[in-house]
C-alpha positions, 0 to 999 in steps of 0.5 A, spaced: 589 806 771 590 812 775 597 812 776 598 811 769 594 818 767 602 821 768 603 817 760 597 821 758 601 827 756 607 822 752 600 819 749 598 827 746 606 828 743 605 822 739 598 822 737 599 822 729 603 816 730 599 813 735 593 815 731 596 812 724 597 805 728 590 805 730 588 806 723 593 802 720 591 796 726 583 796 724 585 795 716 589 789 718 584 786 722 578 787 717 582 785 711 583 778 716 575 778 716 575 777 708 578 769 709 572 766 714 566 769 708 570 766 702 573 759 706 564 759 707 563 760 699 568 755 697 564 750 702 558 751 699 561 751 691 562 744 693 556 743 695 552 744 690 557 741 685 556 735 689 549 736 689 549 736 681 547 744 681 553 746 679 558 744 673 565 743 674 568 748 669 564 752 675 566 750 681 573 751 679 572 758 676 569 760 683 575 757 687 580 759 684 577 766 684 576 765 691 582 763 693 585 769 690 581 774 694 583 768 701 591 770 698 591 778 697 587 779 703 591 775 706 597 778 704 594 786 706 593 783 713 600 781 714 602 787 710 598 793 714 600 788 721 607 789 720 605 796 719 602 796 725 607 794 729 612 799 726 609 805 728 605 803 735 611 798 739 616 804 736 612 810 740 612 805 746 620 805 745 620 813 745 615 813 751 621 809 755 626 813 752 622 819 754 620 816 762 626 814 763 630 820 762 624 824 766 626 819 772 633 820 771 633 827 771 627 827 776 634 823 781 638 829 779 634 834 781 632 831 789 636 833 795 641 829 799 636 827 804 632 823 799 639 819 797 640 818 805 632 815 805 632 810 798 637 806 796 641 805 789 637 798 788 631 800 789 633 807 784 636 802 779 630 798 780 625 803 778 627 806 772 629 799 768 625 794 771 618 799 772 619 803 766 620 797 762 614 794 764 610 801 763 612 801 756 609 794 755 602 798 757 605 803 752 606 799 746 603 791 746 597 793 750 595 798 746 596 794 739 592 788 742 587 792 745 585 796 738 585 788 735 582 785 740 576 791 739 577 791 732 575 784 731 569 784 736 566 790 733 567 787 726 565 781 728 560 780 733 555 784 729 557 779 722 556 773 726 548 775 728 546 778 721 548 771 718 546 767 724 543 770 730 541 763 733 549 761 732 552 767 735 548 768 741 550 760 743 557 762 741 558 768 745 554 766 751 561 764 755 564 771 753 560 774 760 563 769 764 569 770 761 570 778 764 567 776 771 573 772 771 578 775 768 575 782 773 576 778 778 582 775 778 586 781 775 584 784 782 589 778 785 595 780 779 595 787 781 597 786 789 601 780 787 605 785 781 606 790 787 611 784 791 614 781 785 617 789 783 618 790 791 622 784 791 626 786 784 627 792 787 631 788 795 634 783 791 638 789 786 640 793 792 643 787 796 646 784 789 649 792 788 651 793 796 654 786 796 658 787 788 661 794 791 662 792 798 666 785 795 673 787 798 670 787 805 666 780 804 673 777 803 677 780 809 671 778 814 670 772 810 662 772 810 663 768 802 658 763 806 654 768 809 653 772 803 651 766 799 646 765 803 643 771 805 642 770 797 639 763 797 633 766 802 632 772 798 632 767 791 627 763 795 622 770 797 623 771 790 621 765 788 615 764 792 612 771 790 614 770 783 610 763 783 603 766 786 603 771 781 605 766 776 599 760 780 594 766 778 596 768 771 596 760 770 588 761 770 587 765 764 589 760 758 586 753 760 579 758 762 579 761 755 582 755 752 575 751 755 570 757 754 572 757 747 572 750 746 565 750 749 564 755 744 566 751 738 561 746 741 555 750 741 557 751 733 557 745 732 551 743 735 546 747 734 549 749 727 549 742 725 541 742 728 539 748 723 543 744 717 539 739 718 532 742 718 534 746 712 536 754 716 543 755 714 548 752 708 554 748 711 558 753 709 556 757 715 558 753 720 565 752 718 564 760 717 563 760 724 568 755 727 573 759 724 570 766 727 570 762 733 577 760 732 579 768 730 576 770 737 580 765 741 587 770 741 582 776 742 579 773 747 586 769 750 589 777 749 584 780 754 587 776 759 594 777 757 592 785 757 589 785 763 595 782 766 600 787 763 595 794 765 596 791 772 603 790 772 605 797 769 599 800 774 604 797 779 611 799 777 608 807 775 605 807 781 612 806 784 615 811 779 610 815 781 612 815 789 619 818 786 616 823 781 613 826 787 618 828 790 620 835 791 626 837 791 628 842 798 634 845 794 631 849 789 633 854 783 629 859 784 633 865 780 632 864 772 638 869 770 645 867 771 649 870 777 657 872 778 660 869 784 666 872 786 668 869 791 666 873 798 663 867 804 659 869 810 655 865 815 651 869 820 649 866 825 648 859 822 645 853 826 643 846 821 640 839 824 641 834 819 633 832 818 635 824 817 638 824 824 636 829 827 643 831 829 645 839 830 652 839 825 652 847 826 651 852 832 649 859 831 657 860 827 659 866 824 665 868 820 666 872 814 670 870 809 674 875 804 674 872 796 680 871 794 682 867 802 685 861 804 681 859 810 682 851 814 677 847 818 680 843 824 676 841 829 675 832 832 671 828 828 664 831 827 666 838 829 662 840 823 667 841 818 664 839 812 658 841 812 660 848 811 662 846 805 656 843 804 651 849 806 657 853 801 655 849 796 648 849 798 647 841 798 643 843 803 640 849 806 641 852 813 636 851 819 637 857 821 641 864 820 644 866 813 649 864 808 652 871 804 655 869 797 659 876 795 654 879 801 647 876 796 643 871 800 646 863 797 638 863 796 639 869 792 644 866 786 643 862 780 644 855 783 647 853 777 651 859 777 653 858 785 656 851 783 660 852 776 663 857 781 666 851 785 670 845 785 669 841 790 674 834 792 670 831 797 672 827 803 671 819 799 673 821 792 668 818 787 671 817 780 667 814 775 668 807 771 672 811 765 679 812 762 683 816 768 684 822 763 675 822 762 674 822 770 679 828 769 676 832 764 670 831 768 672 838 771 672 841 763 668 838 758 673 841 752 679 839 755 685 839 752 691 833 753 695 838 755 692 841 760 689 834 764 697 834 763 698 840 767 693 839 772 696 832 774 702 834 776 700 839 780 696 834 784 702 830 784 699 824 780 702 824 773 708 820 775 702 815 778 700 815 771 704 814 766 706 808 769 700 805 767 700 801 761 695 805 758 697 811 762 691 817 761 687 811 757 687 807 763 679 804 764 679 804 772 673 799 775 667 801 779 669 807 784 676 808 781 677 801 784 683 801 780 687 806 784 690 806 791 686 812 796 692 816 795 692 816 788 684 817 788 684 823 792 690 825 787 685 825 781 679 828 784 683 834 786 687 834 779 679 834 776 677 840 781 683 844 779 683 843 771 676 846 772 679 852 775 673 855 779 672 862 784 672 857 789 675 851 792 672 846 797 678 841 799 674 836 805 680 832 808 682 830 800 690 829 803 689 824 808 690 818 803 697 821 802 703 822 804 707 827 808 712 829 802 708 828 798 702 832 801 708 838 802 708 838 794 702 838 793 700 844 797 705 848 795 703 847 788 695 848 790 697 855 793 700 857 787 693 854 783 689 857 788 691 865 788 686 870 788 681 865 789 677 863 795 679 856 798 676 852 804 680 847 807 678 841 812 683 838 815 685 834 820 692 835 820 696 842 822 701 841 814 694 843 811 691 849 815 698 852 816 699 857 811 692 858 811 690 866 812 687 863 817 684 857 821 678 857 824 677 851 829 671 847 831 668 843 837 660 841 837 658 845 831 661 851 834 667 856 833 673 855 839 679 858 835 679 863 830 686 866 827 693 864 823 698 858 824 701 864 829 697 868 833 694 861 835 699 857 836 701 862 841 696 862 845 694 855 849 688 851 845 686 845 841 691 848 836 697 849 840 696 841 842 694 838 836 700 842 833 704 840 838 702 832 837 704 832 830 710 834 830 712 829 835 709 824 831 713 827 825 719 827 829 
């Protein structure tokens, strides 16, 4: 149970809850130990009217009496169990809350890397399927295990003080028991491991094929799909069926133990009665302790079964939680950004695939400049806009915001300072008008109006039956790319940040269109710094200056003019361009 030593701090802040629950669960069970011992009485109350010792009026009397005190205690054990359950299986549910936030948070904070590493399946799988499994061990384990505990110290001591001999034979399958349950928990925890791992193949294959379903149809792998699936359903289907072979030991063992058990009441209880040693009473007394130990006993292999399960899935929540982000916050006080950018001498290999993106790149960037990237595809154009946002940090140089070292400033404080339109437009599955206000919380109609003009997307809109209210499917499936990357620079201008980050966020659009929408970028963006990447010369033109890059180095640097009159990769590409164009 060591991995689930990290419950233990959620344990200690709901200790009073918990503490009351326990209390309230050992009173429920010793109200329960009120029936055996009066169900015993009445027997022998019979008996001695039958036996001519007692009178009727008497025996009536005692009965009545009796079965009063069966009812109310009866009635105080269901009570104080519905209590039970309304305080421990409740702090469970704050315990899954509280996990499942402490994850998801956890995700938030983890680089890029870890995202390239993992997939969404396997993330996805952890913080639903795994937590719910903890909170089984947070809620239903811990109520039975104190019943189960309760009753066995309340009642194994009652059975030997009233008839040792009885209780002895009674008890003597319980050590057999525990080896069996020990020895076979041993199995249920590897085979727990595989079936969490197998949810977590299975939620990655259903995500990547949901997402991915348009490019399933224009290839036409349907068939191919579905039975990849049938192969993962059937891998499913063994490794749930071996775990459940092992689980299907527990009942029919206890089940017969307990049934050995009643034997040994019978027998040896009946052998006593016979010579005299104990009253009848005392053996229904102790068929119905036996009976009352059956769920207990039934119990210790169901908790058995759920310790190993939450150890497995913690494990693996664990994995995750230990996880240090490379990205670190390391200034508490907010900073101001202005918007001044300079990399010196700056080299960055992506750890995942070893790829050198930069070379030992320099170049100063005055706040309130337009600045565009050109270069082939991977020329290392857009991880500049990632290292400027710090969603990596450099392997070697130094990056300067407003001549600060970017480890220097606040993070949260860098990236409020910066609105970002990547490359692949992510919109969320939200009305049109949400995924534009994302950019500013306390937005008004108004403004996502104005903003949506200036990315030429209003008119798209509006033609929509429910226009701004329009709910898009999973990644903006709903709109065209143009329009997608039209949203994303709608939500970044409405956020009206110090800089701007716009990855090749018009290669969606159209000419026109795209003329339009840079006018009306460069009349949002004066006086704040702006980083175009771009493989079209319309988008670096009227930039205050364009640097061009091949390999991760620097091989053009100047304004549309200066560069377009000396021969290069500008000149061509230009040239290229407006040929086509014509």
């Amino acid at each position: 149970m060591q991995e689930l030593r990290h419950l233990n701090k959620y344990f200690k802040k709901y200790r009073f809850k918990l503490l009351l629950g326990i209390v309230i669960t050992i009173v429920a069970r010793v109200f329960s130990l009120v029936m055996p011992s009066y169900v015993s009485k009445s027997v022998d109350s019979i008996k001695e009217y039958l036996d001519g010792n007692i009178t009727g009026s008497i025996v009536k009397g005692q009965l009545f009496e009796y079965i009063l005190i069966i009812i109310g205690a009866a009635l105080l054990s269901g009570l104080f169990t519905f209590l039970m359950r309304q305080t421990i299986i409740n702090v469970s549910r704050y315990i899954e809350y509280d996990l499942k936030n402490e994850v998801f948070d956890h995700y938030q904070f983890l680089n890029l890397n870890f995202y390239k590493r993992n997939r969404i399946g396997d993330l996805m799988n952890r913080i639903s399927e795994d937590v719910t499994q903890v909170r089984m061990y947070g809620g239903p384990a811990i109520m039975y295990g104190i019943q189960t505990l309760t009753l066995f110290v309340c009642l194994i001591p009652l059975m030997f003080i009233k008839a040792p001999t009885i209780a002895f034979y009674t008890l003597i399958p319980l050590p057999i028991l525990s080896i069996l349950i020990y020895q076979i928990s041993k199995i249920i925890h590897k085979r727990s491991t595989k079936v969490q791992e197998y949810l977590s193949t299975l939620s990655t294959f259903t995500q990547e094929s949901f997402s991915g379903v348009s490019v399933i149809k224009a290839y036409n792998l349907e068939g191919t799909i579905n039975n990849d699936l049938t192969d993962l359903a059937i891998e499913g289907k063994n490794t749930s069926m071996d775990l459940a072979k092992v689980n299907a030991w527990f009942f029919p063992l206890m089940i017969l133990l307990i049934g050995i058990s009643n034997l040994f009441v019978i027998y040896i209880g009946g052998k006593q009665y016979i010579d005299g040693k104990i009253g009848l009473g005392i053996i229904a007394e102790f068929i119905l302790y036996v009976n009352m130990l059956t769920w207990p006993v039934a119990v210790v292999g169901w908790l058995t079964s759920i310790v190993q399960r939450a150890e497995a899935s913690q494990k693996r929540i664990n994995e995750f939680l230990k996880e240090q982000p490379t990205i670190k916050n390391e200034v508490l006080e907010n900073t101001l950004v202005t918007g001044k950018i300079e990399f010196k001498n700056v080299s960055f290999t992506y750890e995942d695939t070893n790829i050198t993106a930069l070379k030992s790149i320099s170049f100063i960037i005055e706040a309130g400049e337009t600045v565009a990237f050109l270069g082939k595809t991977g020329a290392g154009k857009s991880t500049i806009l990632d290292l400027v946002a710090r969603l990596y940090d450099v392997s070697e140089g130094e990056i300067l915001i407003d001549d600060i070292p970017i480890k220097k400033l606040n993070l949260n404080s860098l990236r409020n300072a910066i609105g970002a339109v990547p490359q692949d437009a992510f919109l969320f599955s939200d009305t049109i008008e949400n995924n534009i206000r994302f950019g500013k919380e306390d937005a008004t109609k108004a403004e996502i109006e104005t903003v949506a003009k200036s990315a030429v997307v209003h008119d798209n809109i509006i033609d929509f039956t429910n226009q701004y209210n329009t709910i898009l499917g999973e990644r903006g499936i709903t709109l065209s790319g143009g329009q997608k990357q039209r949203v994303s620079i709608a939500r970044a201008l409405l956020k009206d940040p110090n800089i701007y980050l716009f990855d090749d966020c018009l290669s969606a659009v159209d000419t026109e269109t795209e003329e339009e929408i840079l006018k009306n970028l460069k009349q949002a963006s004066q006086h704040k710094t702006t980083l175009i990447v771009s493989h079209r010369v319309s988008s670096a033109k009227n930039a205050d200056k364009i640097i061009i890059l091949d390999h991760g180095e620097i091989i053009q640097e100047g304004n549309h003019e200066e560069l377009n009159n000396i021969e290069g990769y500008y000149k061509q590409l230009y040239l290229d361009q407006l040929t086509e164009k014509e």
